[in-house]
PDB file with SEQRES, HELIX, SHEET and CRYST1 records, atoms N, CA, C and O in Angstrom:
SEQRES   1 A   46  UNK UNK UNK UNK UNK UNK UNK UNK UNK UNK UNK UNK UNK          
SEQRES   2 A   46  UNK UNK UNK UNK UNK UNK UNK UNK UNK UNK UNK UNK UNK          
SEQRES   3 A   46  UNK UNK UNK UNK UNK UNK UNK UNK UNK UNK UNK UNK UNK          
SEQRES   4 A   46  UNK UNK UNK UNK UNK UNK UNK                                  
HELIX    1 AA1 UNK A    2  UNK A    5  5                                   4    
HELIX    2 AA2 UNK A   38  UNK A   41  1                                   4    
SHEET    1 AA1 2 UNK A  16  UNK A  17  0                                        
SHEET    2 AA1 2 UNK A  20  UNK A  21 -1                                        
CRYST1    1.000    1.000    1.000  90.00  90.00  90.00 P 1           1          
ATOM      1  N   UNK A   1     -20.615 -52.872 -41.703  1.00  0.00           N  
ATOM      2  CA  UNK A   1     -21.005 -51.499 -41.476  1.00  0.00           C  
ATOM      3  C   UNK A   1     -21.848 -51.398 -40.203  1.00  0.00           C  
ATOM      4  O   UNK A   1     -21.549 -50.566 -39.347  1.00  0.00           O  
ATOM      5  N   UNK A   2     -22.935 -52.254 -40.046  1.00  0.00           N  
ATOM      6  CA  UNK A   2     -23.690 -52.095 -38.650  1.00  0.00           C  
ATOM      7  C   UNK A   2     -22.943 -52.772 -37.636  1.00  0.00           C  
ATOM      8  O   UNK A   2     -22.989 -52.611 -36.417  1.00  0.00           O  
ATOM      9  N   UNK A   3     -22.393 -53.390 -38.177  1.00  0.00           N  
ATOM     10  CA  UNK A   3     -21.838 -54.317 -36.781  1.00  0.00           C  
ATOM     11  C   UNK A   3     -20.342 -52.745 -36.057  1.00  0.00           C  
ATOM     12  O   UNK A   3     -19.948 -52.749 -34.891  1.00  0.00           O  
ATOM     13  N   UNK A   4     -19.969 -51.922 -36.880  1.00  0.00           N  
ATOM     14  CA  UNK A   4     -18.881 -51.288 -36.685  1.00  0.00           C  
ATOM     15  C   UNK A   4     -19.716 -50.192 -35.510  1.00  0.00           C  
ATOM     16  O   UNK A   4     -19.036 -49.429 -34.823  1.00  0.00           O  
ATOM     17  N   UNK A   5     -21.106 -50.226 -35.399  1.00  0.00           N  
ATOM     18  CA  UNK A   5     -21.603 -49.298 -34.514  1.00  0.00           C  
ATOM     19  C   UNK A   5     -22.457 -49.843 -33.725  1.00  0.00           C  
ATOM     20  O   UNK A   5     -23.324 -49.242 -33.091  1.00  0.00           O  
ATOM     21  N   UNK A   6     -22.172 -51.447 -33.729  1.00  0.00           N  
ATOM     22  CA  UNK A   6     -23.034 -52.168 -32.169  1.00  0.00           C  
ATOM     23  C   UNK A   6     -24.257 -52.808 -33.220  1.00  0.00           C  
ATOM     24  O   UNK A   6     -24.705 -53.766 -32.589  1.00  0.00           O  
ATOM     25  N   UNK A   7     -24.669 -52.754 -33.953  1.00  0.00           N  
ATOM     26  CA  UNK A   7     -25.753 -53.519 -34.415  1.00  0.00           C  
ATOM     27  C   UNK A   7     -25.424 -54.410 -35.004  1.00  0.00           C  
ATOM     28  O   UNK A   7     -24.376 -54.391 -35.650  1.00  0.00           O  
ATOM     29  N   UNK A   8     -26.413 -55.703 -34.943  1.00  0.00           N  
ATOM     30  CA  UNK A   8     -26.137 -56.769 -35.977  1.00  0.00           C  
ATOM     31  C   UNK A   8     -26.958 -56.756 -36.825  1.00  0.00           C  
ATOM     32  O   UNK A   8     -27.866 -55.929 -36.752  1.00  0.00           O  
ATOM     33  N   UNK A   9     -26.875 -57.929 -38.194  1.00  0.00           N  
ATOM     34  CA  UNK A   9     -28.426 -58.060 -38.917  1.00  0.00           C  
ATOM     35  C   UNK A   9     -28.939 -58.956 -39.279  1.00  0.00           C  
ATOM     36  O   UNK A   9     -28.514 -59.735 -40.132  1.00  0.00           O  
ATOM     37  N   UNK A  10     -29.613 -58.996 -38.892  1.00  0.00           N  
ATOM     38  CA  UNK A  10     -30.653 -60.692 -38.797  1.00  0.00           C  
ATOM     39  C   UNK A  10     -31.250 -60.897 -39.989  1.00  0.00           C  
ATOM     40  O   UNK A  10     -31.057 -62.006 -40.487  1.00  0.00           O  
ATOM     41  N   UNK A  11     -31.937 -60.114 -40.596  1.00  0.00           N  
ATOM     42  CA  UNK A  11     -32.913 -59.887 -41.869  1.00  0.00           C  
ATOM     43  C   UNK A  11     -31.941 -59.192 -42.904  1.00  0.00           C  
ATOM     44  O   UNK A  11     -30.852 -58.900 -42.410  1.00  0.00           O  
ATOM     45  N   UNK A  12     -32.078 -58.920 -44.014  1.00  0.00           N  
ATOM     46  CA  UNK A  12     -31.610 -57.838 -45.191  1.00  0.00           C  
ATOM     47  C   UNK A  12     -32.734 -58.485 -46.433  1.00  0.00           C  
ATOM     48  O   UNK A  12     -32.850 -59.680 -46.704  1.00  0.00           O  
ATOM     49  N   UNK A  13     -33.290 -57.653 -46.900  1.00  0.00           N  
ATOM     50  CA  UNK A  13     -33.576 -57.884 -48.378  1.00  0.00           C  
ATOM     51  C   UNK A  13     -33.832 -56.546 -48.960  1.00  0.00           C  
ATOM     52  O   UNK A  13     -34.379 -55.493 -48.634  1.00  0.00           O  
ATOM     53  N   UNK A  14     -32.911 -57.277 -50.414  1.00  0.00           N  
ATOM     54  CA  UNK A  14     -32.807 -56.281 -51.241  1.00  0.00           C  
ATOM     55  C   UNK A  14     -33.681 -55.827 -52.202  1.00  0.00           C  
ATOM     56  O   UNK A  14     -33.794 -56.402 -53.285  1.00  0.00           O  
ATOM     57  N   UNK A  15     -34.394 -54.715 -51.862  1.00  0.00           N  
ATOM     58  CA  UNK A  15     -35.579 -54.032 -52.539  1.00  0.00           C  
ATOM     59  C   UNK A  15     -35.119 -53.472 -53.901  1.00  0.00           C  
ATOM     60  O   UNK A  15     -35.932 -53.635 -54.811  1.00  0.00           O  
ATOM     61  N   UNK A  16     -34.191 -52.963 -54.153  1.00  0.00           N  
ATOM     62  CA  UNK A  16     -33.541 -51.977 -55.458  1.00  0.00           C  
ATOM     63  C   UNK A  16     -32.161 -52.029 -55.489  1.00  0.00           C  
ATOM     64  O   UNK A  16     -31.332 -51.805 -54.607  1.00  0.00           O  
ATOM     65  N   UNK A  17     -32.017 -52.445 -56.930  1.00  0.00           N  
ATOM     66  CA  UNK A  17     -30.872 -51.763 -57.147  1.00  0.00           C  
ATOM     67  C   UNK A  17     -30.536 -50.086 -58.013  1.00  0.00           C  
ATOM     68  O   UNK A  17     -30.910 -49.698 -59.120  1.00  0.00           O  
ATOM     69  N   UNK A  18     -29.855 -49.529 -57.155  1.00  0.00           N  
ATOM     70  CA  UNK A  18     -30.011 -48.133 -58.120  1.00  0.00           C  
ATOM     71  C   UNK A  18     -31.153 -47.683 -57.973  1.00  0.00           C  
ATOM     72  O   UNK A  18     -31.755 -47.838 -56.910  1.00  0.00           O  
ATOM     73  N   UNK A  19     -31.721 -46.981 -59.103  1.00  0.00           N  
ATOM     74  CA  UNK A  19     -32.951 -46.330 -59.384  1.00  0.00           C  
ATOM     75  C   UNK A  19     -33.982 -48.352 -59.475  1.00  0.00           C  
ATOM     76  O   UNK A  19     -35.130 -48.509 -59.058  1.00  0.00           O  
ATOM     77  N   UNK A  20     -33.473 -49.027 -59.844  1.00  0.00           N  
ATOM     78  CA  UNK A  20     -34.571 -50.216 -60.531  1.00  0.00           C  
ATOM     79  C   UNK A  20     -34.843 -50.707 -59.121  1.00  0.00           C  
ATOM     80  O   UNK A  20     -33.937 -50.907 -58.312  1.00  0.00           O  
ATOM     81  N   UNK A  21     -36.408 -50.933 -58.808  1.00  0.00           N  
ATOM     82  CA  UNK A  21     -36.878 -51.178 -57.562  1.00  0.00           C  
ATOM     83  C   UNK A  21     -37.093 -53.084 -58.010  1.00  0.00           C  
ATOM     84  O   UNK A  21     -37.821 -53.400 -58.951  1.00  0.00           O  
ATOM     85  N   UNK A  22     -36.696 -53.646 -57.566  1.00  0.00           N  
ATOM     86  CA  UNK A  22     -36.997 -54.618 -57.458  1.00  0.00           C  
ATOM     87  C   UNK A  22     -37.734 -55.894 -57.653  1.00  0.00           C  
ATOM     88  O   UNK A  22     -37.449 -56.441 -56.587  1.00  0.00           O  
ATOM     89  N   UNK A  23     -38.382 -56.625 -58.201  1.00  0.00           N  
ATOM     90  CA  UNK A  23     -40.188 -57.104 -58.451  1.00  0.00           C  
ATOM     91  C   UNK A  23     -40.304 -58.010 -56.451  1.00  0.00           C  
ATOM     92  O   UNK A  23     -39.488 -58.801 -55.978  1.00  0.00           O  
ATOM     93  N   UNK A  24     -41.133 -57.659 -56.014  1.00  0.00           N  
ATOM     94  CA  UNK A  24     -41.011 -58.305 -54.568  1.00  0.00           C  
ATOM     95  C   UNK A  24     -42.178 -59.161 -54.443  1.00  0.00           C  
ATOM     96  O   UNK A  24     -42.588 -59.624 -53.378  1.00  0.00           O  
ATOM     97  N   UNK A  25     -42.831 -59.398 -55.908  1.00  0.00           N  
ATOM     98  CA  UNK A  25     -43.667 -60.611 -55.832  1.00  0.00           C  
ATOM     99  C   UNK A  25     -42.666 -61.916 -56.540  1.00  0.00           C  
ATOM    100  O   UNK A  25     -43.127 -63.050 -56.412  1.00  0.00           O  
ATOM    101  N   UNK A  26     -41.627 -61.801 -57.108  1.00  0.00           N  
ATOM    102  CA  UNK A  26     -40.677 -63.089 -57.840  1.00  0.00           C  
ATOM    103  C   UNK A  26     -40.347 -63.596 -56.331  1.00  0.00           C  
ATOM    104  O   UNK A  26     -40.014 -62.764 -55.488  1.00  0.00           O  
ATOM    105  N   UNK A  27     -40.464 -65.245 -55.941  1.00  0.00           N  
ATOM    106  CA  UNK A  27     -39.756 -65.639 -55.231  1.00  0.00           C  
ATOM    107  C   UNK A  27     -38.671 -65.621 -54.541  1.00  0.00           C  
ATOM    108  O   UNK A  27     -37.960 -64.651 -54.802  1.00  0.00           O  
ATOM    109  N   UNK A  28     -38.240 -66.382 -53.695  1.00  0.00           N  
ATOM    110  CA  UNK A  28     -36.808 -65.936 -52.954  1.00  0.00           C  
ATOM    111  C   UNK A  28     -36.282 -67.364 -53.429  1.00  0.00           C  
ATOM    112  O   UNK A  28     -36.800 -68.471 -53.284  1.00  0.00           O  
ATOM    113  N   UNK A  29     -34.595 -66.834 -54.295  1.00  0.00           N  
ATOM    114  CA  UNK A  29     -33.868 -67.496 -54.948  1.00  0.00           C  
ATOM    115  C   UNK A  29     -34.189 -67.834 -56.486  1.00  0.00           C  
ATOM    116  O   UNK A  29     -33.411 -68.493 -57.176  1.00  0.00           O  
ATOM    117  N   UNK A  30     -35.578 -67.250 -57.023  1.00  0.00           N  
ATOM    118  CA  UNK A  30     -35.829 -67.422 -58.443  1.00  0.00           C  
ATOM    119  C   UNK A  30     -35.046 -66.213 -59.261  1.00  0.00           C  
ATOM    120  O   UNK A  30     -34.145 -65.490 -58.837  1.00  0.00           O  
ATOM    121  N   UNK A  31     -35.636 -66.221 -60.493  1.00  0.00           N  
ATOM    122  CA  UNK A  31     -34.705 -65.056 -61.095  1.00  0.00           C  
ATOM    123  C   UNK A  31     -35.376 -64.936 -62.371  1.00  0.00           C  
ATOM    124  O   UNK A  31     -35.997 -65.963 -62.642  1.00  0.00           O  
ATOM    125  N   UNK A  32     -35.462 -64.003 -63.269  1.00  0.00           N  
ATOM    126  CA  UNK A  32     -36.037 -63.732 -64.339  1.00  0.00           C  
ATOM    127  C   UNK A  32     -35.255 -62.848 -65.126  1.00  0.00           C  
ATOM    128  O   UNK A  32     -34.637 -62.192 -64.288  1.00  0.00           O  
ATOM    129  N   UNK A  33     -34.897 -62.418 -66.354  1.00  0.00           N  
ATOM    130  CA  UNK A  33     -34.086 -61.888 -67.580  1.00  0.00           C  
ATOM    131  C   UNK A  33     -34.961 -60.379 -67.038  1.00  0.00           C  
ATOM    132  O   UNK A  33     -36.094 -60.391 -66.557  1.00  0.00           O  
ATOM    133  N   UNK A  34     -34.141 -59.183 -67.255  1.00  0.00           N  
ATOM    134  CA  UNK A  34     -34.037 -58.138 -67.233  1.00  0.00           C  
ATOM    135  C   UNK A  34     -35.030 -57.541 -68.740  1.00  0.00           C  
ATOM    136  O   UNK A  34     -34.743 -58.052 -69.822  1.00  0.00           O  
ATOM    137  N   UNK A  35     -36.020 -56.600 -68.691  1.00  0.00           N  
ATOM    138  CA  UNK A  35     -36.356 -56.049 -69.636  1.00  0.00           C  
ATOM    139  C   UNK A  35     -35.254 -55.099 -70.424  1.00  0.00           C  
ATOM    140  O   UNK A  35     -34.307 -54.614 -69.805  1.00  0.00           O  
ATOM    141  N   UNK A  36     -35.391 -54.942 -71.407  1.00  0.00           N  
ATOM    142  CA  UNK A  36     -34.554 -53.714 -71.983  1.00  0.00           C  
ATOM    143  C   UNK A  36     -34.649 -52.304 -71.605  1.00  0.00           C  
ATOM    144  O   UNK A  36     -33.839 -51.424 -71.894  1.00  0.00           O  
ATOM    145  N   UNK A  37     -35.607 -52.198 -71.004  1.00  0.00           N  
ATOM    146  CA  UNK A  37     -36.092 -50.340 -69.820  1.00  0.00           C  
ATOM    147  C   UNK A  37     -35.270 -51.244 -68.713  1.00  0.00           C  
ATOM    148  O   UNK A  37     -34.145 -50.842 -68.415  1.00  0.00           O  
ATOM    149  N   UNK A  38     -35.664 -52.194 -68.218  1.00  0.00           N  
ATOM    150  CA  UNK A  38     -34.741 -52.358 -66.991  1.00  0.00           C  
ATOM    151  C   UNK A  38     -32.724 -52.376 -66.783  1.00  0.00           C  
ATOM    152  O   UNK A  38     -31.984 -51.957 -65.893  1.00  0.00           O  
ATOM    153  N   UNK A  39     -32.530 -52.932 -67.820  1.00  0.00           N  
ATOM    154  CA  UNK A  39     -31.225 -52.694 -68.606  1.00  0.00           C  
ATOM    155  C   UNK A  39     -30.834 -51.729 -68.674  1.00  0.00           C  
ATOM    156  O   UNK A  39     -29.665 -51.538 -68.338  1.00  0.00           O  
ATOM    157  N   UNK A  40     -31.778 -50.499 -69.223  1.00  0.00           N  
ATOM    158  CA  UNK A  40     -31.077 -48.953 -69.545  1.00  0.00           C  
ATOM    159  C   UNK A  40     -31.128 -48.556 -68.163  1.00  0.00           C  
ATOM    160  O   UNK A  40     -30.085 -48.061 -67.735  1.00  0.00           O  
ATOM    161  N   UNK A  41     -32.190 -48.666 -67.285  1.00  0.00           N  
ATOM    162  CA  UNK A  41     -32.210 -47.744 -65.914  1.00  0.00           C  
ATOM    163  C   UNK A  41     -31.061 -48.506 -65.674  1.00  0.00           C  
ATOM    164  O   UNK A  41     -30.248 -47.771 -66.235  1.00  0.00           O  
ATOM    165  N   UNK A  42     -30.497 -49.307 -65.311  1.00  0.00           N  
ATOM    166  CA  UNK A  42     -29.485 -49.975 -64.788  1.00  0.00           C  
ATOM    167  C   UNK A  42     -27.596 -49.454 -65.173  1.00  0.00           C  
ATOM    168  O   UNK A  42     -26.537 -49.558 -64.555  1.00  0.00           O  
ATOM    169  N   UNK A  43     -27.995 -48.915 -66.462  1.00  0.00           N  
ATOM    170  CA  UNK A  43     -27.017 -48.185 -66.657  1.00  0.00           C  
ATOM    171  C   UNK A  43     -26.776 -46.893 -66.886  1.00  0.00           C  
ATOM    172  O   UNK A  43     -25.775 -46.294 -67.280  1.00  0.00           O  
ATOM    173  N   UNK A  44     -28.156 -46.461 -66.488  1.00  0.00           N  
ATOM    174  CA  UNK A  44     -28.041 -44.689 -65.973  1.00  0.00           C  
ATOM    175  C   UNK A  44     -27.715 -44.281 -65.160  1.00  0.00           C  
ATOM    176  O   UNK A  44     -27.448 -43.088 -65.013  1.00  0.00           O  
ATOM    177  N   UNK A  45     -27.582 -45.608 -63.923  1.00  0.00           N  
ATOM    178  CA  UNK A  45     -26.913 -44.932 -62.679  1.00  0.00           C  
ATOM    179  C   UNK A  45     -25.596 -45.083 -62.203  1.00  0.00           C  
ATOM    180  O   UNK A  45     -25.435 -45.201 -60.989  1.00  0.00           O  
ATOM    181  N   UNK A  46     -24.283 -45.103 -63.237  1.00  0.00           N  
ATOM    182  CA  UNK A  46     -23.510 -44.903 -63.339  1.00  0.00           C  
ATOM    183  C   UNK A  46     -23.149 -44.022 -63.458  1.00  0.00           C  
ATOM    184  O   UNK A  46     -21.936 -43.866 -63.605  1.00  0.00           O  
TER     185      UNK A  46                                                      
END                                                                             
């Protein structure tokens, strides 16, 4: 998509998915189980 209008991208991180913002204190490449509020927002935005 950026590259189709001259830009490249060096960086990306993904802050949110959907409405669910992210935790941006969990490490990069760790991972942790989804709450059950995080689960439902996750499928409200369908």
């Amino acid at each position: 998509m950026c590259l189709k209008v001259g830009k490249e991208v060096t960086y990306l991180k993904r802050i949110a998915i959907g409405k669910l913002q992210l935790d941006e204190k969990l490490p990069v490449g760790s991972y942790r189980l989804l709450t059950d509020e995080e689960i439902e927002i996750l499928k409200s935005n369908e």
